[in-house]
N, C-alpha and C positions, 0 to 999 in steps of 0.2 A: 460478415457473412456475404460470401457470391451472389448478388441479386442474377434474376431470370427475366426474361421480357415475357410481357403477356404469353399466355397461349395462343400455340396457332395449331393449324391442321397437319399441317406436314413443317418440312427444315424451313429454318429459314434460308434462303440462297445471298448470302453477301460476295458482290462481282469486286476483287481488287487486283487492281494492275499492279505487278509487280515488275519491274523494270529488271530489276536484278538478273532474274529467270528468263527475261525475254518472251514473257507470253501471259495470260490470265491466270489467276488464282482463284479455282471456286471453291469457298470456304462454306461446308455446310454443318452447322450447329443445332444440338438439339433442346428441343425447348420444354420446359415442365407441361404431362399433359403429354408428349409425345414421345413417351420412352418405347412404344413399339414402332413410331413410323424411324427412331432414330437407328432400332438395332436393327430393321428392314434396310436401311439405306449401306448400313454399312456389313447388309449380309450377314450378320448372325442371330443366331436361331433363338439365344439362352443365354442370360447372364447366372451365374454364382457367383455369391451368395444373391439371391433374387432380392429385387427392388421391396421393401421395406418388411423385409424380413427381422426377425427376432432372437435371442439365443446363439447367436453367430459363436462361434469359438473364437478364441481369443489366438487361436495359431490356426494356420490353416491353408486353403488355395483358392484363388480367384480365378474361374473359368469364365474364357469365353465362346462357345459352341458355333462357331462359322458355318456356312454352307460349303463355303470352299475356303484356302487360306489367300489371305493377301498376299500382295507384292511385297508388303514391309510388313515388320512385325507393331501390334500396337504397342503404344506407352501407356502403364496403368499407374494412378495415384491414389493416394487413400490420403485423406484430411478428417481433423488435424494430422498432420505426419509427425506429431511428435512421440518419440520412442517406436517406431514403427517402421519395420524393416521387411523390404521386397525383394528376392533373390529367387534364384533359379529357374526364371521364364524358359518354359519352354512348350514344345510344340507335342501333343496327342494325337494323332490322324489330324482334324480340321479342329480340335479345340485347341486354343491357346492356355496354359498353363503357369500361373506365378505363384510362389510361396508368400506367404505373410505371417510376420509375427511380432509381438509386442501389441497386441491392440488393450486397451484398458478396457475393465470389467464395466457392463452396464453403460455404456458410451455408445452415441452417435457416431456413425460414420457415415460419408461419401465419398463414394468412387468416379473415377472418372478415367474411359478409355478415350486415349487420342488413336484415331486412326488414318493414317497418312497414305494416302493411295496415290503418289505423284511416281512417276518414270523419269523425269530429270528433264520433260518438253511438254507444252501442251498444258491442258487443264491439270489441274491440282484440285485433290480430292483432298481434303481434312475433314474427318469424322469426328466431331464428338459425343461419347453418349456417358449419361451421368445418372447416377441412382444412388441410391441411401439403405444400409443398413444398421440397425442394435445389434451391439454385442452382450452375448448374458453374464453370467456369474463364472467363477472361477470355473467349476465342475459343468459347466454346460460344455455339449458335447455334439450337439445337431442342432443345424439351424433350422426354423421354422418358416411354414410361409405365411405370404401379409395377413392380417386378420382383413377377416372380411368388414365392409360398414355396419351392418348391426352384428355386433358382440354376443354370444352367445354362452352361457355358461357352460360347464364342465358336465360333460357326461359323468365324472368321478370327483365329486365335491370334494372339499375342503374338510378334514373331522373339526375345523374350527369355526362354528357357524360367522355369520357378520352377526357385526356387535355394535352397540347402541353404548354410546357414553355420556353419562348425566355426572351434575351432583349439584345439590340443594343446600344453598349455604356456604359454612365452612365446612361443611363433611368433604369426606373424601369420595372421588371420583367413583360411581359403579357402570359397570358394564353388565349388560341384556344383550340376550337375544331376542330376536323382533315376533318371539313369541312370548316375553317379557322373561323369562327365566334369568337368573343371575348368573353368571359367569365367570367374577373376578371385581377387582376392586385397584386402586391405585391411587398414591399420596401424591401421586405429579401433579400438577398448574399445569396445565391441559391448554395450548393455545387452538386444537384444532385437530380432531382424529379422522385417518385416512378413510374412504366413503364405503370399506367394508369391515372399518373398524378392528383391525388387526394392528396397526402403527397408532403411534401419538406425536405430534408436537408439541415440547416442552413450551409454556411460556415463561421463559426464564433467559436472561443473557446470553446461555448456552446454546441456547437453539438445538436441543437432544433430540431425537428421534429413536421413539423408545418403540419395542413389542409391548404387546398387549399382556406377557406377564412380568416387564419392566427393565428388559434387556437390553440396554443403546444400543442402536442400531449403526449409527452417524450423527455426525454434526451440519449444520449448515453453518458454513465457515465465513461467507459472506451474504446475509440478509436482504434482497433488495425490496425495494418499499412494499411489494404487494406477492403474497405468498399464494400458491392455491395447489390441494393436491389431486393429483391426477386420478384417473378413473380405471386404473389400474391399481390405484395404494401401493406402489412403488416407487414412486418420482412425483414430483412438485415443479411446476411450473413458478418460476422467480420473473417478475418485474420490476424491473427500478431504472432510476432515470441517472446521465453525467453530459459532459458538454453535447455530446452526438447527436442526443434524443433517449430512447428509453433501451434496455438490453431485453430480450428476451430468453433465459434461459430455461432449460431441464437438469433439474436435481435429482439425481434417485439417493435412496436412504442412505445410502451410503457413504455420501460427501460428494461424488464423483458429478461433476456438472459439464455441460454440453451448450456453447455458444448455440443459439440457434438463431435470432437475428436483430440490427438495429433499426430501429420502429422512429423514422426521423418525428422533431416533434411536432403537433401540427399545428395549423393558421390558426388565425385568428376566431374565433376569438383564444385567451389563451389556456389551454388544457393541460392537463395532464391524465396519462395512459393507465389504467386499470384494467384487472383479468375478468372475467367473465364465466371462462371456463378452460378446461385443460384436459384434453380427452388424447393420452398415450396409445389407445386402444381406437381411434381412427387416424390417429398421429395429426392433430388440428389444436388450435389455440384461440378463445377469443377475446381480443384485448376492445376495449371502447375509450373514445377521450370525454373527459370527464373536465367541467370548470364552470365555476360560481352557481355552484348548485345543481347543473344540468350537466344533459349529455348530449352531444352533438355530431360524433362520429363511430363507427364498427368495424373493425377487421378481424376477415378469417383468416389466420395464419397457417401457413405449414409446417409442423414439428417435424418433417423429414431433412427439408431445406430453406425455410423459413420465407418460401414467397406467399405472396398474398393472394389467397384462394377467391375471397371475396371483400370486397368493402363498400361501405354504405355511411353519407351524411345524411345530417338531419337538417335541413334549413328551418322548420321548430321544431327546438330540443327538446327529449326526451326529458323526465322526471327521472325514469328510474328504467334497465336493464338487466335481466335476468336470463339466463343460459340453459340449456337442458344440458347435463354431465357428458353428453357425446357430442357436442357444439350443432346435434342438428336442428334444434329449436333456439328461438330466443322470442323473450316477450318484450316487447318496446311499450313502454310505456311513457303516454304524454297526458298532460293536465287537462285539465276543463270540467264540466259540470252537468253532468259526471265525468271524472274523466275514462280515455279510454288507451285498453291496453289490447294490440294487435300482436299475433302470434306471426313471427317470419321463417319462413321455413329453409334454412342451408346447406348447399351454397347457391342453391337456385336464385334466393330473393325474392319468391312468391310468397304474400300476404294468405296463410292459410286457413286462419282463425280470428276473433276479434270478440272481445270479453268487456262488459261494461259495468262501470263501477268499481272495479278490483283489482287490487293492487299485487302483483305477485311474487311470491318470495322464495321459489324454486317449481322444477320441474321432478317425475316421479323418471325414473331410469330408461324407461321406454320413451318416454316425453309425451306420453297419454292423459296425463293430468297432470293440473298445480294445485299447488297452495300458496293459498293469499288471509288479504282482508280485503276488506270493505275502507281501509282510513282515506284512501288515495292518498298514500303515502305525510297525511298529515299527522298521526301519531297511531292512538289504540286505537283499533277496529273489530267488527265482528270477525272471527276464523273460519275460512272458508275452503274445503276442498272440491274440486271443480274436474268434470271431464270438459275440456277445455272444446274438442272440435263439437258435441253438441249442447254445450253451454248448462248442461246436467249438474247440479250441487251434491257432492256425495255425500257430505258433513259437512257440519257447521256450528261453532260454540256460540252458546247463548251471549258470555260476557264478553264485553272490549278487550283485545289481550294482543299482546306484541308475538309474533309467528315469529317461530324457525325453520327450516324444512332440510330435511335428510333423506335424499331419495334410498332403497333398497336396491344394491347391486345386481343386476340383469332379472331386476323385478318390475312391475306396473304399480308399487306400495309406495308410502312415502309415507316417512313417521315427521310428523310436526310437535314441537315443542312448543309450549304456549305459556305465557305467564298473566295473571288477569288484573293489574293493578285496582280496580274499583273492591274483589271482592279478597284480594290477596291469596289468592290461589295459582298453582302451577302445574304442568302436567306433561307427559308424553303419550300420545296416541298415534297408533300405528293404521292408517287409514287404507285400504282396499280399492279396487277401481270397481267392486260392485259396492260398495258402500259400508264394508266389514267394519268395525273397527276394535282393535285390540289395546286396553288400557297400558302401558308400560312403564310410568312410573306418575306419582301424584304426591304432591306435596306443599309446602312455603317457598316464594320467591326470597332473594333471588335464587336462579334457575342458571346453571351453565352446560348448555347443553353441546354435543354432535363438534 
């Protein structure tokens, strides 16, 4: 993957003498963070398909909307360029005009226009400006534009509510809705259902990705160590590690996966890379380094072009790391007595909140509250749900019991799974940010929940 240099405020200007030409070379590049000072500089008004757009069609034209036209015509790329063919540049009034075809379904793209503004003496202008779009599904037919940072549900809902996947035992899988009503049922070994509970992961060799009424979707044909699905339940963020350092890619259900970047490995002491969170729907990633027990480092990645939005070491590690589903919370959590766990808020880096005692084991959709325990992270603990910014308990279970947490999709709910080893009890409770709670399933551990 193309690494990007930091953000700056405008191009950066690199002066090189080109001897050849008999004069200066100003090369100016655009840098992530500046895709409007880039298409300012090089006078155009509008890109198509727009910078992290969705839905794209899979054949189509890439416009570029100038003020005026240039001296030269730009060079446009699309990567990967594999199976991917650009023909018939040409010119509209002041838009530039190229056909494209061949793009694969549910795939990452970046574009990139060269723009070359030399006369053959003198200064030399090179423009680059680069942006990123998804392509949708076969039958998609208009692309969309970027979603906004906070995600917003559908004015015209889904007839398929989100769903809640349990089972008790050896029974078989049942699926609720988060008013506990039953749904459906499934004989699959369940490694992990997507976060509005419409897909499944098989746990099985196959790595299947089944619908929720048991219809393979895709395969995951290549496994890397650490899986997590995205907040969209269409694609799966993969990490795994080979000589380079760790890969980061996107999966969607489909099989169809998207390099998006290599994560060198890092110092000392020695770690290895773990996910955090996968949010398709701000297009962000958060991987942490993880070794002998702790954690010690965070990066915010970019799922458009894989640069690093933010990062943060720990010089005392962390115990434990927890993400809110749209990478803009994370709880850091470090030891002591009590220990204590500070909420950070991304990609600012501001320390927003700070929770004492309590160990947290996810964030609710909005990142409005968690659920935790009380164990700091040394085994069973009391269950606890929490508005985290004024330190308010919404619930909390009498017995010692190991937490799970499953936020609800563009809700402030989060249903927690809990299993009580002292009194051999299990359950699902669907918790409210005014202190509601809705029972959803109860029974004998063990428990395989979400």
């Amino acid at each position: 993957m193309k690494g990007w240099a930091q953000q700056l405020a405008g191009a950066l200007l690199v002066l090189v003498f080109a001897a050849a030409v008999g004069g200066f070379v100003l090369l100016l590049r655009a840098q992530q963070g500046g895709l409007a000072a880039s298409l300012a500089i090089a006078h155009i008004r509008a890109v198509s398909p727009p910078d992290g757009a969705t839905n794209v069609p899979l054949g189509g034209e890439i416009r570029a909307d100038y003020i005026s036209r240039p001296s030269n015509d730009p060079i446009i790329k699309l990567e990967p360029p594999v199976g991917v063919t650009l023909d018939n540049p040409h010119w509209e009034g002041t838009t530039f005009v190229i056909e494209y075809h061949g793009l694969r379904d549910n795939s990452l793209y970046h574009a990139e226009l060269d723009q070359d503004e030399w006369s053959g003496k003198g200064e030399h202008k090179q423009i680059k400006v680069r942006w990123a779009f998804r392509t949708g599904s076969l039958h998609a037919s208009t692309p969309t534009p970027p979603i906004s940072p906070k995600p917003v549900p559908s004015s015209s809902p889904s007839a398929m509510p989100n769903l809640i996947w349990y089972g008790f035992g050896d029974s078989n899988m049942v699926a609720k809705d988060w008013n506990g009503q039953p749904r459906g049922t499934s004989e699959l070994r369940v490694a992990g259902q997507s976060p509005d509970g419409s897909k499944l992961l098989a746990a099985d060799p196959t790595a299947r990705i089944v619908d929720s009424a048991g219809n393979v979707l895709g395969t995951l044909t290549a496994v890397r160590s650490y899986v997590w699905w995205a907040d969209d339940s269409s694609a799966m963020c993969m990490l795994g590690g080979n000589l380079r350092g760790d890969e980061l890619e996107v999966v969607g259900v489909n099989g169809h996966w998207t390099a998006i970047a290599s994560i060198p490995p890092p110092g000392s002491p020695q770690q290895v890379m773990k996910l955090a969170a996968c949010s398709e729907l701000n297009h962000r990633a958060i991987v942490y380094g993880y070794g002998f027990g702790n954690i010690y480092s965070l990066k915010l990645i970019s799922l458009i072009d894989g640069h690093v939005i933010y990062q943060q070491t720990y010089p005392n590690p962390m115990l434990g790391l927890v993400a809110s589903p749209d990478g803009q919370f994370v709880a850091e959590q470090f030891p002591g007595s009590p220990p204590i766990t500070q909420i950070r808020q991304l990609p600012s880096g501001r320390i927003v909140g700070q929770l004492t005692g309590v160990y947290v084991h996810g964030f609710s959709w909005d990142g409005s509250i968690v659920g935790g325990d009380i164990s700091g992270y040394a085994g069973p603990g009391q269950a606890q749900v929490i508005d985290w910014r004024t330190n308010r308990v919404l619930w909390r279970m009498d017995d010692s019991s190991f937490p799970v947490v499953l936020p609800r999709p563009f809700g402030t709910e989060l249903a927690m799974a809990v299993w009580s080893p002292g009194s051999f009890t299990a359950g699902i409770y669907d918790i409210h940010a005014d202190g509601r709670v809705v029972i959803i399933a109860a029974g004998r551990p063990p428990l395989q929940a979400f």
